[in-house]
N, C-alpha and C positions, 0 to 999 in steps of 0.2 A: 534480257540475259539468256532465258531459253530459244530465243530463237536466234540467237549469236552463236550456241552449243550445237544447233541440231545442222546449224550450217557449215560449222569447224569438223564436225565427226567425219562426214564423209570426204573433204578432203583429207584427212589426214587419213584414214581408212586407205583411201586411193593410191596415197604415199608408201604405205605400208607393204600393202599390195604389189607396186615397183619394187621396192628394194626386196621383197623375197625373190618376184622373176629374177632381177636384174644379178642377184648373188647366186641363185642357182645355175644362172644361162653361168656365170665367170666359173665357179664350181666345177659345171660342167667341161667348159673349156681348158682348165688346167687338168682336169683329168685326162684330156683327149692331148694334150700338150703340156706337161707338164715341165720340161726343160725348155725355156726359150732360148734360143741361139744367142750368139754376142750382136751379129745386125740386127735380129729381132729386135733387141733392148735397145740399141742404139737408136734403131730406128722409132722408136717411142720416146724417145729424150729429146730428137729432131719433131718432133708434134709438140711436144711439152715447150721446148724453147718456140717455136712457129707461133702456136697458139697465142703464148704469152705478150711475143711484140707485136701479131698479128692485132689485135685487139685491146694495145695499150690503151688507148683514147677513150675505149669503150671502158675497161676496168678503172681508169681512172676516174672519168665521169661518173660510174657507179657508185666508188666507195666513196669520194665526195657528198655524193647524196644519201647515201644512207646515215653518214657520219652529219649532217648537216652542211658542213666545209670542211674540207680536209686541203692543204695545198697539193697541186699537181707535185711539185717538187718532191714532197715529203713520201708519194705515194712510190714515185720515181725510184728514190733512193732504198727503202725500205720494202716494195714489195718488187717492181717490174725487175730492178737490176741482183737484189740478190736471188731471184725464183732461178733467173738466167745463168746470173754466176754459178748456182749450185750444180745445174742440169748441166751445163758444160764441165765444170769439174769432172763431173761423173763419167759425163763423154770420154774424158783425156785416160782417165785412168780405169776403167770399166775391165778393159782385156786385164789388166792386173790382178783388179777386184776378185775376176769370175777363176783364175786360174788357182788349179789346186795347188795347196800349200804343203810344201813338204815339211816334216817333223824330224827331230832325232829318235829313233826304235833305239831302245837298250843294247845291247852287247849282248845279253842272252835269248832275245828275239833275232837275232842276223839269223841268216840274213833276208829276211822280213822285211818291208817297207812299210814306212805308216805317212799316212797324209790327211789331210783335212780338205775337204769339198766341199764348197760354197754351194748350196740346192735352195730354187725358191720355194717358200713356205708355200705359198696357193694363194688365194683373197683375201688380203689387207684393206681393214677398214681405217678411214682417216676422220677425226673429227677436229673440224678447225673452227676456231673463235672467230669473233668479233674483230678483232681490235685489229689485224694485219688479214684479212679474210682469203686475200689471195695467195700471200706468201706461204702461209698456216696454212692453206689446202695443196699448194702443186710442188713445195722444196723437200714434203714426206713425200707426196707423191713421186717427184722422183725418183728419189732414195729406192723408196717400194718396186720402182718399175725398170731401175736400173738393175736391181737384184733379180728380175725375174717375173715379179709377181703380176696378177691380177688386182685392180683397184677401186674400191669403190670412196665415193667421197660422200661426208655430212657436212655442206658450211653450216652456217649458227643461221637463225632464225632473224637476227638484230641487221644483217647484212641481205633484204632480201633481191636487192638490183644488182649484186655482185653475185650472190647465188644462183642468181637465173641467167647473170651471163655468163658465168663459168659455167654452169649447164649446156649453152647452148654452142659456149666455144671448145668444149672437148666432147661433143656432138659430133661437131663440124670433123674434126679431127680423130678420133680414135673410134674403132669399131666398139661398143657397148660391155662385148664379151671380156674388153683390154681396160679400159677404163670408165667410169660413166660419176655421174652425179647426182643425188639424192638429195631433194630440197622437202620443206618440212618443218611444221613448230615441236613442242616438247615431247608431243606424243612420238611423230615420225624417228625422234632423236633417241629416246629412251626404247623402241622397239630396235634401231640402230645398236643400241650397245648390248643388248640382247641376242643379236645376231652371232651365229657360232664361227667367226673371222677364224685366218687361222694367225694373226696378228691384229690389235687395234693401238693403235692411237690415238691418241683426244690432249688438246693441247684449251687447256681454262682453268677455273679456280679448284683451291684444294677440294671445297666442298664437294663439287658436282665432279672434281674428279677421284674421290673415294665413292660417289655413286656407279660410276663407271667399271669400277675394279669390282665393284660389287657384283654388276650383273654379268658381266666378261667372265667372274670366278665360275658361275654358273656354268658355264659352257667349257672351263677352263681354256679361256680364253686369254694365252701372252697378252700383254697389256706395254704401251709405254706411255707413260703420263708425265707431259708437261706442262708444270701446274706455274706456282707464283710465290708469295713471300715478302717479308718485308728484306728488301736487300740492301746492305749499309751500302754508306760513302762514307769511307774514314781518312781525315785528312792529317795527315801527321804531324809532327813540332816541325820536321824538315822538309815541307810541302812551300810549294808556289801559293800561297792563297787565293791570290789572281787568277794563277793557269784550272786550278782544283776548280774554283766558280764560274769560270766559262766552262768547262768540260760538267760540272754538274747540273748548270741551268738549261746546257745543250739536250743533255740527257732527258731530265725532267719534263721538258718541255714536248718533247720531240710526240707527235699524236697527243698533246695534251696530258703527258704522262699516263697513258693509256695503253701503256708495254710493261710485260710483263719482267723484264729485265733493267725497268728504269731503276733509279735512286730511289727508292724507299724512303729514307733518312738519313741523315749528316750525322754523324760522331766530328769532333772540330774540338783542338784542345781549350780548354775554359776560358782562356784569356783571351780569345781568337774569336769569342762566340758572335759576338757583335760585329766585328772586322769579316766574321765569313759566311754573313745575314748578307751586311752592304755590295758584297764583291758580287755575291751570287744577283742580288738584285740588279745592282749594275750591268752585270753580263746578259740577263734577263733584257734589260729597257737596249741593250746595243743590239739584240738577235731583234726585237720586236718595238724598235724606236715609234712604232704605231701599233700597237697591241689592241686597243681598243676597236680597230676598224680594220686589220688587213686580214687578208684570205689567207695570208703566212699557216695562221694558229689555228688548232683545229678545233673542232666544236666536240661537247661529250656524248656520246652515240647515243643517248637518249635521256629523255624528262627521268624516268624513274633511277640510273645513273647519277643522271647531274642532284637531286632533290637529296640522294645518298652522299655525295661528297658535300655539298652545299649544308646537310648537317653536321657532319664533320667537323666545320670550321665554325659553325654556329656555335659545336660546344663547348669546343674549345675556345671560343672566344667569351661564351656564356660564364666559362668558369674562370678568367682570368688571366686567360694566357696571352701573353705578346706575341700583334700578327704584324705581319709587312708584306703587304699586297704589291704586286706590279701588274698594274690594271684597273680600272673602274670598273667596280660591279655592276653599277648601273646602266654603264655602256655594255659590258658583257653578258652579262645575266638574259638581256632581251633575246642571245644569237645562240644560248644556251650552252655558252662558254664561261669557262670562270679563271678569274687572274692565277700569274702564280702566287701562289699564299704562303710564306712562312710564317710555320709557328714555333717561337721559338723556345726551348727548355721547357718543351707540355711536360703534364706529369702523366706519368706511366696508367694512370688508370681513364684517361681517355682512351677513346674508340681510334682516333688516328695514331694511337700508339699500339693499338692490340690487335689490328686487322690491316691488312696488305690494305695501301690505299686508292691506285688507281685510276691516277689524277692529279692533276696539276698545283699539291697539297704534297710541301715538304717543311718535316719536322726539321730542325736542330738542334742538335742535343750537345750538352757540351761531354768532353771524355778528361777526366785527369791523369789521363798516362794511358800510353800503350795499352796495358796490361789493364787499365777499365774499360777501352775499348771493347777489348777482344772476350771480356766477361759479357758485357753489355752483350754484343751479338752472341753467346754462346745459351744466354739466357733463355732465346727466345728459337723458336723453329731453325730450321737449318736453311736458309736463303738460295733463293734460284741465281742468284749474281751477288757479288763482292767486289766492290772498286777499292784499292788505295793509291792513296797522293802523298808525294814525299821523294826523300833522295836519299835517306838512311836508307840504307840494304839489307843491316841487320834488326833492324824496326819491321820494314816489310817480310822479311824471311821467318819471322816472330809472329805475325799477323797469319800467313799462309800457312803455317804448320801447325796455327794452335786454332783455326776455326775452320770449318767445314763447308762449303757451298758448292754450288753447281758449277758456277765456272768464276773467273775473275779478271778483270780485266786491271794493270796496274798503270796510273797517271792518266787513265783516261777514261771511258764509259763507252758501252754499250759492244766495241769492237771484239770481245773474242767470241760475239755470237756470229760474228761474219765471216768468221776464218774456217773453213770448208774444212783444212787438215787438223783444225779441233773439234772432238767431239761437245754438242749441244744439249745438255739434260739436268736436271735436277739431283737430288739428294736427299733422301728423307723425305718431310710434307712438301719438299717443293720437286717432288717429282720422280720416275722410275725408270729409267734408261736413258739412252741418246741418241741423237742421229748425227745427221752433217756429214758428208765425205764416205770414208769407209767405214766410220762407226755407222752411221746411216745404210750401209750398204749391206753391214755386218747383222745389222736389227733387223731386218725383213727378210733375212737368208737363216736355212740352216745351216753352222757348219757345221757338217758330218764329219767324222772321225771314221777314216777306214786303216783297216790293216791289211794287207798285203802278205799274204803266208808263200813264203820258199817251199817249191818242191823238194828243197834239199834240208828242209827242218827238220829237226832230231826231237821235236815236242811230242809222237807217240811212244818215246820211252818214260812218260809219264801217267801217259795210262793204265787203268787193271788190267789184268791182278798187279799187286803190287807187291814187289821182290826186293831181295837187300840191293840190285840192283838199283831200284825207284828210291833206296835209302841213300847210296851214294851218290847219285845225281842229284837228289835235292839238295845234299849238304854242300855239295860241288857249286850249284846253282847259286845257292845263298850268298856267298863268297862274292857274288857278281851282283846283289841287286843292292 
């Protein structure tokens, strides 16, 4: 063990090392340019998209092996296509973005102009997880450099083949001073949130991202944290149970339920509980009619991961509860994948009911009305995502106004995190601002507020000394605000 320590020090030492040059050389460089032009920024969205398909095959290949398997398809959908869709979004509407925003000025300020100015913050730091390593590092990356800024990136430590080749492919591509990467285990990452950014972002769990705000406060350091949650699927009295269990097995499944915006758990009305166990299983065994052996499913990004959900169900099976597996363990367990598991109607003082679960581990719970649903989730943290299924409108418009979450997607999963002209973020413990599009564009920018004063302003009859004059006009004044 000591000689595992004295060999880790100095890399990460070394780590450390870089990311001070590497922030100061950017530091530097916004000061000496602190406005980039609209080609400028364009011109760095054109590397960003480059980079990305330049080197699909390679990022693909990576996060496969880091994750153990992962399908190309899955990587396809999920990171290559929407990194790209975002960074062209940006493209199309950029000149929009950057132009100053005109406001309404009062009646007693005319005739005065007032507007709002998009200016980039400086060095925005990114810290990106595991679980999507490439999407989670270059779709803020954009955002950040569509705005203007300078960029520095942290992947996670769990991703080290994707980390060094996004290092090497925005190398190739961006001068250091515009964009670079930072690789690195706990120490490198925790010196990272330390760094005095003039924006961070860290997208993982709540825990290590209330560590984060911690040491960012330090520095006062803006922060936007997108964390996690347990996020319902609540299926209605006026739901497809069919359609609801293909779109929730898709969901679940999709990275081995290893996104941060899967299903959590099922609310399903009580009498439906067993009818919406089978559907979902069903829909399960048709996406993966070979579960046990194909490269479809992805494996859990690691032993100390899988050993964690793998208790999960252990306890819940220790204590009693009905599970319905699609999958052999025995066939799974060796490739350090695990079936999907339902558990159904666990009791509230399990572990996979009191901790976001993160993995291919979905409760069902039954709901007696609407209105226990929406208690149910009100009980518990405020969720990064909320799915409902149904065709009642006044069910679902009952649902969305009386519970609170990040975002929602309704009759189906996962999709309004891909919608560029909706913003992407949390709420409460599942997280602290947003990006995506122009919220994205909006997060990494100041807007400034300027006013614009008339040479033909009558505001030094306000000044002292102050006369019955300064009495009249202010009564005058009032009248107008």
């Amino acid at each position: 063990m000591a000689a595992d320590t004295a060999h880790a020090a100095p890399a990460a030492s070394e780590n450390i090392a870089e990311l001070n040059r590497l922030f100061a050389l950017q530091k530097d460089a916004y000061a000496v340019a602190p406005f980039l032009s609209y080609d400028e920024r364009i011109a760095s969205l054109d590397r960003l998209i480059r980079l990305t398909e330049a080197n699909e095959d390679r990022f693909i290949t990576a996060i496969s092996e880091d994750f153990g398997n992962r399908a190309r398809e899955e990587t396809l959908i999920a990171e290559i296509v929407v990194t790209v869709s975002g960074a062209r979004h940006a493209k199309r509407h950029l000149k929009k973005w950057m132009r100053p925003r005109g406001v309404a000025t009062p009646m007693h300020m005319l005739p005065g102009r007032s507007r709002i100015e998009p200016q980039p913050l400086g060095v925005v730091g990114i810290i990106s997880p595991w679980n999507y390593p490439l999407q989670l590092a270059l779709a803020p990356a954009a955002a950040a450099l569509a705005a203007g800024n300078r960029v520095l990136i942290k992947p996670s430590e769990l991703t080290p083949r994707l980390a060094e080749a996004l290092k090497a492919a925005i190398a190739a591509e961006f001068d250091e001073s515009v964009c670079a990467v930072i690789t690195g285990g706990v120490e490198t990452g925790q010196a990272f949130t330390e760094t005095p950014f003039d924006h961070l972002l860290f997208t993982g769990s709540t825990a290590i991202g209330r560590r984060v705000a911690e040491a960012a406060a330090k520095n006062l350091t803006p922060v936007t944290l997108e964390l996690g949650g347990k996020s319902p699927a609540i299926i209605d009295e006026s739901a497809d149970i069919d359609a609801a269990a293909r779109s929730i097995a898709y969901g679940k499944m999709l990275n081995a339920g290893q996104t941060c915006v899967a299903p959590d758990y099922v609310l399903t009305p009580r009498e439906k509980l067993d009818a919406t166990a089978d559907a979902i299983a069903g829909a399960a065994r048709d996406m993966f009619p070979t579960i046990d052996t194909t490269n479809d499913y992805t494996s859990i990004i690691s032993d100390r991961h899988f050993a964690r959900l793998k208790s999960l169900v252990d306890e819940a099976r220790d204590k009693g509860a009905k599970i319905v597996e699609v999958g052999s363990s025995n066939a799974l367990h060796p490739q350090r994948k695990l079936p999907l598991t339902m558990v159904i109607d666990p009791s509230a003082e399990l572990g996979l009911m009191k901790e976001e679960i993160f993995g291919p581990v979905l409760p069902i719970l039954p709901a007696q009305s609407a209105a226990d649903a929406i208690e149910h989730v009100n009980r518990g943290d405020r969720p990064l995502a909320l799915y409902w299924y149904g065709e009642d409108s006044t069910a679902r418009d009952k649902v969305l106004q009386n519970t609170v979450s990040g975002g929602v997607t309704v009759n189906d999963v996962l999709w309004h995190v891909a919608q560029e002209n909706l913003p992407f973020g949390g709420v409460g413990k599942s997280g602290i601002g947003a990006y995506h599009g122009e919220a994205g564009f909006n997060a990494f920018s100041h807007l400034k507020p300027v006013f614009y004063q008339s040479r033909f302003a009558a505001g030094g009859v306000l000044h002292p000394p102050y006369t019955e004059k300064t009495k009249k006009v202010l009564s005058l004044l009032r009248k107008f605000i």
